[in-house]
N, C-alpha and C positions, 0 to 999 in steps of 0.2 A: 535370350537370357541363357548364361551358362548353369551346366548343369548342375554345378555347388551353387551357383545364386538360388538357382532355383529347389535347391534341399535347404538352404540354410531360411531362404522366405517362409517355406512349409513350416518348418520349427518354430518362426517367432510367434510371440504371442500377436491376438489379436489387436488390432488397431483402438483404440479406444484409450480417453482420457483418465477410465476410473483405476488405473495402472497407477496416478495420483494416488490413492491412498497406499500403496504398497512403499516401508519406511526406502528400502535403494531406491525406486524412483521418484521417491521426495528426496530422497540425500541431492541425487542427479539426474534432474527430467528433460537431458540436453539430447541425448538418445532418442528418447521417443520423441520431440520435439522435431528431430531431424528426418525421423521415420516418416512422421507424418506431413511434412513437407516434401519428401520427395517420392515418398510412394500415394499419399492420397490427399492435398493440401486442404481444400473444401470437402472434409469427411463428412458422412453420415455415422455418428455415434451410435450403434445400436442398441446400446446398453444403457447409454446417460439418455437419450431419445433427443440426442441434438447434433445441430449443426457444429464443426470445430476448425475454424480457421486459422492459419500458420503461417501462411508469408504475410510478408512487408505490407506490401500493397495492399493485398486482400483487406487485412487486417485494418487497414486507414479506411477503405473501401465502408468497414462496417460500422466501425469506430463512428465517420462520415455523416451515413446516410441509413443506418438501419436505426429502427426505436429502442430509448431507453425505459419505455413506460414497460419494465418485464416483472413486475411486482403482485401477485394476485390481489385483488380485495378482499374485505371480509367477507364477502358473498361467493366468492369462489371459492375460498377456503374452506366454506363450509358445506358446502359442494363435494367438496372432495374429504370428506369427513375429517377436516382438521380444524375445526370452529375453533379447537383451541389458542391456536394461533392466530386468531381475527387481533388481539392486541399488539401485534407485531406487527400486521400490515397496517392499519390505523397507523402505525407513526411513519411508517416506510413509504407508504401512496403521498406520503406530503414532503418529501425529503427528495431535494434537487437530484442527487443521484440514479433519482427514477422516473425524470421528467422529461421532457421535451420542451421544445419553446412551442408557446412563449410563454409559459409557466414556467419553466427552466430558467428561462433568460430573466427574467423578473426577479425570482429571491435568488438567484447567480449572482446578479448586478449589484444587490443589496448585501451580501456575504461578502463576495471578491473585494471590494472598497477596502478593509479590514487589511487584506493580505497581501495589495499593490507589493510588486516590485522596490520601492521607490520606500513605502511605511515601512516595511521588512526590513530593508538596508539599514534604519534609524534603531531596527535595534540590534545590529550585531554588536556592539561594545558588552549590553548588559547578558547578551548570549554567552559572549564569551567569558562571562564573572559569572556566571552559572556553571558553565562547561569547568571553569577554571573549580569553584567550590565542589563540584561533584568529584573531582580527582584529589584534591589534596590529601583524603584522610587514607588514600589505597597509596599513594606513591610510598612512603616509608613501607610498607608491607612488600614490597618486591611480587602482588600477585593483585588480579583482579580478575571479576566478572564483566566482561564488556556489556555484557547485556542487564544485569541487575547494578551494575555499578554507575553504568553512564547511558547507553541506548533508550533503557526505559524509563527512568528520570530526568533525560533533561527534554525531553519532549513532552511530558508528562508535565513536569511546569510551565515550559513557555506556554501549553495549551491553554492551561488554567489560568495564566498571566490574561494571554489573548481573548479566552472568553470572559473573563472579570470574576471570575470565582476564587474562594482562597486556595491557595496551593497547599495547606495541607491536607484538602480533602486529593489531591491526586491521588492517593492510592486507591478510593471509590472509582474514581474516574476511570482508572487503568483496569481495576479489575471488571466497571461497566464495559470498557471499550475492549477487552480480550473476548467478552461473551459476546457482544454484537458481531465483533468482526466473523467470529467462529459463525456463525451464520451466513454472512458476505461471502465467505469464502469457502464455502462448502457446495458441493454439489447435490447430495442427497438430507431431508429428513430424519436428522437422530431423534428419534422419543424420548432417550434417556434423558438429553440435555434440552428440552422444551422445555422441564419447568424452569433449569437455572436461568434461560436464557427470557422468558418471559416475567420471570422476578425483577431478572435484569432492566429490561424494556421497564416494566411497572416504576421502578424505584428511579431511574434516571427520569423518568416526566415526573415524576411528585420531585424531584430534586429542583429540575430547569425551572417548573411551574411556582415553585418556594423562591427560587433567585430571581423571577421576572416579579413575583408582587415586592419582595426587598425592594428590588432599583426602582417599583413606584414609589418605593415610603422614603431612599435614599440613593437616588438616582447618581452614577459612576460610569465610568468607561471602562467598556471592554465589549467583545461581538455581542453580547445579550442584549445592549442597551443600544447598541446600533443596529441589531435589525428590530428591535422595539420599535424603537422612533424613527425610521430612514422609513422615505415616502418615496414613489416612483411616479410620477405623476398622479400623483396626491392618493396613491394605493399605501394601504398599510400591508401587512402582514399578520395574520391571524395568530393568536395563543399558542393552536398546535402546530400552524406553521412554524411559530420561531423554538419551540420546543422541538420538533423532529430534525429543523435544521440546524440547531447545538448541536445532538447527537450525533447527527453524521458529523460534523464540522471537529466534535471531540474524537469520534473513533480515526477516520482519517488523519488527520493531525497527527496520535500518537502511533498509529500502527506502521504509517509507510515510514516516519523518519528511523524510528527504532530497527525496522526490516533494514532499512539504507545503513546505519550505523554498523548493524552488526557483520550485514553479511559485505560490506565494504572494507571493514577491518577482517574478519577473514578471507577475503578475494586477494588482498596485499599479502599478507601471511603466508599464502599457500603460491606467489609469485615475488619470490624475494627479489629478484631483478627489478621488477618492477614498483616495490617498495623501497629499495634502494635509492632508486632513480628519484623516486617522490620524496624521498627524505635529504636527496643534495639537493632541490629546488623545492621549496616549496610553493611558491610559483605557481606551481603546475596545479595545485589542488582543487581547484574550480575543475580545470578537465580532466584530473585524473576520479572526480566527485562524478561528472557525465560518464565515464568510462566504467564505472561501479555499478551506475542506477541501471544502463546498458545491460552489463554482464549479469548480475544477480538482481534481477528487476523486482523489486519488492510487493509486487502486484505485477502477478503473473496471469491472468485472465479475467475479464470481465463480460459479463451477458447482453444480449440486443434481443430484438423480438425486427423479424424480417418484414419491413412495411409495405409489402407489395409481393407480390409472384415476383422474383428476381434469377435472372441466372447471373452467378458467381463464380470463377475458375470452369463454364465451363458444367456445373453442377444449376440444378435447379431449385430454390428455395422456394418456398409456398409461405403466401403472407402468414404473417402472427406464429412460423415456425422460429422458435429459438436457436439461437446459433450463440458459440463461446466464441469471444475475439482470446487468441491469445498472446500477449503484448509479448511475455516472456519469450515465447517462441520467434514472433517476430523481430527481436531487438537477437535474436543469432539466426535472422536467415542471408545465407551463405550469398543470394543473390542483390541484397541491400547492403552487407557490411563485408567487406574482404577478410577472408581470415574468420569469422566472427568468434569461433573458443578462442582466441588469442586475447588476455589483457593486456590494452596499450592505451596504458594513461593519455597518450599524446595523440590519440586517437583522430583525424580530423573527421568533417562531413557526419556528426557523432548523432545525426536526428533520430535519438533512440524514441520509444514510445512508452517507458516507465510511466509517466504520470499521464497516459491516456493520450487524445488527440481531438481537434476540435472543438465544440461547444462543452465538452465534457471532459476540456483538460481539467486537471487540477488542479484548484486555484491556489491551495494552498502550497502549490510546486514552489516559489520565490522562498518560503519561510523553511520548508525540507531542506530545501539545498543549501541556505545559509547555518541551518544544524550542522549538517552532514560535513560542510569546511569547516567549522569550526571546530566541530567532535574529532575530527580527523587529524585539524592541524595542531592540537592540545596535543592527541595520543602521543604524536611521532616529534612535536617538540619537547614531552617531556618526560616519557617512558623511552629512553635507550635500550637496545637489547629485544626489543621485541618479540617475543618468541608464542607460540600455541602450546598451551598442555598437553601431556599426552595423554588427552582419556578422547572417546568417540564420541563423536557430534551429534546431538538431537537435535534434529528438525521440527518444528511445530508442523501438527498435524493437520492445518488450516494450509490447502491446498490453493488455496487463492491467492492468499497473502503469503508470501516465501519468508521464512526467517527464521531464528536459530531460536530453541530453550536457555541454552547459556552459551555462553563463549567465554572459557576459561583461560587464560594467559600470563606469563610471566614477564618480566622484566626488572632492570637492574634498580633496585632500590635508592631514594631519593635521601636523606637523612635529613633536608632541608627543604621541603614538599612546597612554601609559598608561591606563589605562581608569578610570575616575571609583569 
């Protein structure tokens, strides 16, 4: 190592993910991301007290084969003097996100039916009379919020369409699913925001548990009422099972396509070529929608618990030690994607890892990505001029989940907003 390598290594900071909470490396965590792929990829965090993996491989490796059961119970919680939060793990220990099979695979089996490929395709027409209502009343204004105008309501509805709830309680829904995720997506214990977030938790089960006794007295369709009644070889599904797996199925739902919405209209914004390009074909927007969830992957890491004494890179993991996979990192490492800070819509071999990998893809991935085309293909078919505000970007402080506060923007004014 040269001698400036080796002064300039002495000065950086230490190796560690809690760099996350600092607002520049939330603005841009592609630095560190790269740090720790090629100076220590299977790190020892000695701060977070975890494992942190960063390439490709790895990354699928843990994704693969390490547990997702990383959730404490109410008896460890209160172990660790936080009984207060035994009503958080009660809905979380039953919630597919934290399972394995063949518990995993069971209420998986019974969820995913819902969100097939194939059901999903059946509603892009009313998707896009959605997308299309969400824009009409901002085009004559020549200005919008991407994110309060179109990101966070139209997913916000289809969810509520999809679970059988009325849409105008979305904005409960939203303001439930921003407290959960901030949870999901945090590394450490806030105190201050236990109790919002436990209110939280409380009122979304009196809510779920109020809509499953409705559909006995006035039974409808929508996910409530099909994991009610869907059998698996003649297994049902318990009260607080399909109660825990609404919530996750609502916070999911809204939070990845909103992250995908927004921070895909500014990844175009900030690569006008490449926006360009997408706006003479629009063709392309299916892959130029993979090249988005790629580059600014809207779930940027998720937790395992290590199922065995494992060596990894090389490093040695001891069972039941936690390790972070993290996908963000992954979907730019330089040895799986050529180029990887370049966006290129036309990206081929694009097998990014945005929505997870394995038993614990995201099922709800078919209904994100049919948003994300159609949020995408309204903007650029009907906002000309496209342009970014000039005021500074706030990032939400939910280090998990990557996505903007607002995303302010201009464009040329419509005098005749109907939608084509």
């Amino acid at each position: 190592m040269s001698a400036g390598r080796a002064a300039a290594t002495r000065h950086d900071p230490p190796l560690s993910l809690y760099h996350l909470l600092e607002p520049d490396v939330v603005a841009d965590p592609y630095p560190l991301y790269h740090r720790l792929q090629a100076e220590d990829p299977v790190h020892w965090d000695r701060f977070l007290h975890v494992w942190v993996v960063t390439r490709y491989w790895d990354v699928v490796r843990v994704l693969h084969d390490f547990s997702a059961e990383r959730t404490p119970t109410p008896d460890q919680l209160t172990a660790m003097g936080l009984a207060d939060l035994s009503p958080i793990a009660q809905v979380m220990v039953k919630q597919m996100l934290f399972m394995d099979a063949p518990t995993h695979t069971r209420i998986r089996g019974l969820a995913a039916q819902a969100f097939s490929p194939a059901r999903v395709e059946v509603l892009r027409g009313h998707i896009r009379e959605i997308t299309d209502r969400l824009l009409d009343p901002v085009l004559p204004t020549g200005r919008m919020d991407v994110i309060a105008d179109l990101a966070e309501p139209l997913p916000c509805i289809v969810t509520a369409e999809m679970l059988g709830v009325p849409v105008e309680d979305r904005r409960r829904l939203k303001a439930w699913s921003e407290d959960f995720a901030e949870m999901l997506g945090s590394f450490q214990h806030n105190p201050d925001r236990a109790p919002q977030i436990l209110r939280a938790v409380e009122e979304m089960t009196d809510y779920f548990r109020s809509a499953m006794q409705d559909r006995r007295a006035r039974p409808r369709e929508g996910l409530i009422s099909e994991l009610m009644d869907a059998r698996i070889q003649g297994d049902r599904l318990t009260e607080e099972e399909v109660i825990a797996n609404c919530i996750v199925t609502m916070v999911g739902g809204q939070e990845t396509t909103t992250n995908l919405i927004g921070n895909g209209i500014l990844s175009l914004l900030r690569h006008p070529h490449e926006l360009a390009k997408l706006r003479s074909d629009l063709s392309l927007i299916p892959s130029a929608v993979e090249e988005l969830l790629r580059y600014e992957s809207p779930i940027q890491h998720t937790g395992r618990l290590a199922p065995a004494d494992v060596e990894l890179a090389g490093r040695q993991i001891r069972r039941r030690q936690a390790v972070i996979a993290v996908m963000g990192a992954a979907n730019r490492d330089p040895e799986r994607f050529p180029d990887p800070d370049r966006l290129d819509i036309t990206r081929q071999d694009n097998r990014h890892l945005a929505f997870g990998y394995a038993a614990h893809f995201c099922f709800g991935a078919p209904l994100a990505r049919i948003e994300g085309q159609i949020a995408l293909e309204a903007v650029l078919r009907r906002m000309p001029d496209l342009a970014l505000e000039p005021a500074p970007l706030v990032w939400r402080a939910n280090h998990g989940l990557r996505g903007l506060k607002t995303l302010p923007v201009t464009f040329k004014a419509d005098a005749h907003p109907s939608a084509p």
